[in-house]
N, C-alpha and C positions, 0 to 999 in steps of 0.2 A: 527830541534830541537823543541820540545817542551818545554815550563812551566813547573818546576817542583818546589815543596819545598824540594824534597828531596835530592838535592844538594845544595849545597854551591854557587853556578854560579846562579842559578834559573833557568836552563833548563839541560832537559835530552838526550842522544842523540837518534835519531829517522834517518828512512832511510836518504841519502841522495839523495837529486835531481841532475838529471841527464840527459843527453839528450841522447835521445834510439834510433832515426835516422835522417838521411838525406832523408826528403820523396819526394823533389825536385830532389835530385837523381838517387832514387827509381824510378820516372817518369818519368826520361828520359831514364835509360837504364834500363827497368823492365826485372826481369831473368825471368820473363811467358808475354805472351800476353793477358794473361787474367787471374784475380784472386787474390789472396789475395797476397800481397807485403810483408805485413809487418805485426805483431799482438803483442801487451801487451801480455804479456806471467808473470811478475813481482809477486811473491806469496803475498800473503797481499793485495791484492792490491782491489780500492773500484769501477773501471772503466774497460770497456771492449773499447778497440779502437782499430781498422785495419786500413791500408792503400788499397785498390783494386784498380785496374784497370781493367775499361770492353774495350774491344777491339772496333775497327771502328764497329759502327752499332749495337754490343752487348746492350742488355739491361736486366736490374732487373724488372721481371714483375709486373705489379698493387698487390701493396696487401695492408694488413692494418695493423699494429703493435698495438696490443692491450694494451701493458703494458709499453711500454719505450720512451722515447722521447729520439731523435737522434738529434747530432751533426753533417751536414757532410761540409767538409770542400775542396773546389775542387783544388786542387793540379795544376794538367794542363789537356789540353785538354779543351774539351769544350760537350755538349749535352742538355738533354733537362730535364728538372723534370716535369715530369706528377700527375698535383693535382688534389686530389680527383677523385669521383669515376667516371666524365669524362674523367680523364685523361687530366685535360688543361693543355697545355704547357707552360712552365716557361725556358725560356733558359739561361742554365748554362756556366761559363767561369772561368779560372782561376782565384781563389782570393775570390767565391763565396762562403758563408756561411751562409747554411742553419739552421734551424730549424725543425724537423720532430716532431710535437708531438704525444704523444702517443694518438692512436686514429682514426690518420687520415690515408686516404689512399693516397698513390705514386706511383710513377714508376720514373726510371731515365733510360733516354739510352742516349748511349755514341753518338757523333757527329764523323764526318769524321777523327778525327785524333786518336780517343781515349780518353777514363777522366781515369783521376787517381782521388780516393777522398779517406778524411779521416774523418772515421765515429768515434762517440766519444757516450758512451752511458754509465748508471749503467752497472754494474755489473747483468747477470745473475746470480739467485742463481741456487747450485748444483741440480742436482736431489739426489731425497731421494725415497728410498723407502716405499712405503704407506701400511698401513696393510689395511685387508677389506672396514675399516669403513673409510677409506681416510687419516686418522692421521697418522705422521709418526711412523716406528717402532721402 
C-alpha cells in the first residue's frame, strides 16, 4: 500500500507482495540441467531477476556488462567468478552474494556439482524502434 490523501485511511491499495518461488527447490530438483529455472515475468514491474543453473563444468564466458550492475545470489552448488579481464578466481559457495557492477568484466563457471544462482538486476528497457536520425518514432 501506498500514502495517499485520497482516502480516508491514508493509503491506497498497491500490488501485493508475494512470494514467486521456492529457489532452494528449484536447485535441487531443476526440470533442465542447465538454464534458466525461473524468471520475473510480473507486468509493472521495475526489476528483471532469474534463477539459472549451469551444469558441472558449464560456464558463462568473460564478458563485460556495460550498463547494469547485478545482483547474483548463489543458491547451491559451488564454482568459481572470474574478475576482471584476467579472469582471477574468486571461489563461490552456497550463500555467496555478489556484486557485479556495471562495467566490470566476469566470468562464473560452475564447480563439480553444479551452481544454481540468482541474478537480480534493473529493469531492461523495451526496444523501440529508431527512425533514421536515432530518435524514437
Amino acid at each position: 500500500m501506498t500514502p495517499s490523501s485520497e482516502t480516508g485511511s491514508g493509503w491506497s491499495a498497491g500490488p501485493d507482495p508475494r512470494v514467486l518461488c521456492d529457489a532452494r527447490a528449484l536447485a535441487a530438483d531443476p526440470p533442465v540441467p542447465s538454464g534458466v529455472l525461473w524468471k520475473l515475468t510480473e507486468g509493472g514491474r521495475q526489476l528483471d531477476a532469474n534463477v539459472v543453473r549451469l551444469a558441472p563444468g558449464a560456464r558463462v564466458d568473460t564478458h563485460t556488462e556495460p550498463n547494469l550492475d547485478v545482483l547474483v545470489l548463489v543458491v547451491s552448488g559451488n564454482g568459481v567468478l572470474g574478475k576482471g579481464a584476467r579472469d582471477e578466481p574468486e571461489p563461490l559457495a552456497e550463500g555467496a552474494l555478489l556484486w557485479l557492477p556495471h562495467g566490470s568484466t566476469r566470468s562464473i563457471t560452475a564447480g563439480a556439482s553444479g551452481l544454481a544462482y540468482l541474478t537480480v538486476h534493473r529493469r531492461r528497457p523495451g526496444m523501440q524502434i529508431q527512425s533514421r536520425g536515432g530518435a524514437p518514432a
